[in-house]
N, C-alpha and C positions, 0 to 999 in steps of 0.2 A: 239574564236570569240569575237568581242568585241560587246556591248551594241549597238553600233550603227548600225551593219551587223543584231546582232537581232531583231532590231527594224522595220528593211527595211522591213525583211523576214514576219513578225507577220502583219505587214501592205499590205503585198503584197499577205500573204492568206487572210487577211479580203478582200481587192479588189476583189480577184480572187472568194471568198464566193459568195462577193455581185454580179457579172457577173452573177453567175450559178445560184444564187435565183431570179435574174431577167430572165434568161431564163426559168425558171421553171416555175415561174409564168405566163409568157407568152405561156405557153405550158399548163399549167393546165387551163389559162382562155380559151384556143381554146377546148381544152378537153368537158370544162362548157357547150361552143355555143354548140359543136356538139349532146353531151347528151342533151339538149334543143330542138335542132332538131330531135332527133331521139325519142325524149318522145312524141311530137308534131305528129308525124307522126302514132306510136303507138297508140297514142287515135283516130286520125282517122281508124285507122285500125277497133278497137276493135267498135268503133260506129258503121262503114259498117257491119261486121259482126254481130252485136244485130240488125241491120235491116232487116241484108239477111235472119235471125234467126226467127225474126217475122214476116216476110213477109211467109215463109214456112209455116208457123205454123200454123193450122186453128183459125181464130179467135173468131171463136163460136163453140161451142160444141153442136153435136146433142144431143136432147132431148131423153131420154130415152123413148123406144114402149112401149103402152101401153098392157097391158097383159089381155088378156080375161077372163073372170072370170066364 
């Protein structure tokens, strides 16, 4: 092969590199939104549930009877 078929080929995988790190990038930033959204969602969860948690929960404690003596 001569220098110039190598040169084609070295330039034609950096091209084809650069294609698939722009796909990839494009794929990891949708990746980013989705985990974004789904962390967003999670903390409403987990809020509802410390509500439904203290709602259940008595919020006063009866006082201890008093003991006759």
């Amino acid at each position: 092969m001569s220098w110039a078929t190598d040169a084609y080929a070295a330039i034609r995988k950096i091209v084809l590199l650069e294609d698939r790190m722009e796909a990839l990038t494009t794929r990891v930033d949708g990746l980013a939104t989705s985990f974004g959204e789904l962390d967003r969602r999670l903390i409403r969860l987990e809020a509802k549930f410390e509500l439904l948690e203290r709602m259940a929960s008595p919020s006063r404690r009866a006082l201890p009877e008093k003991s006759e003596k």
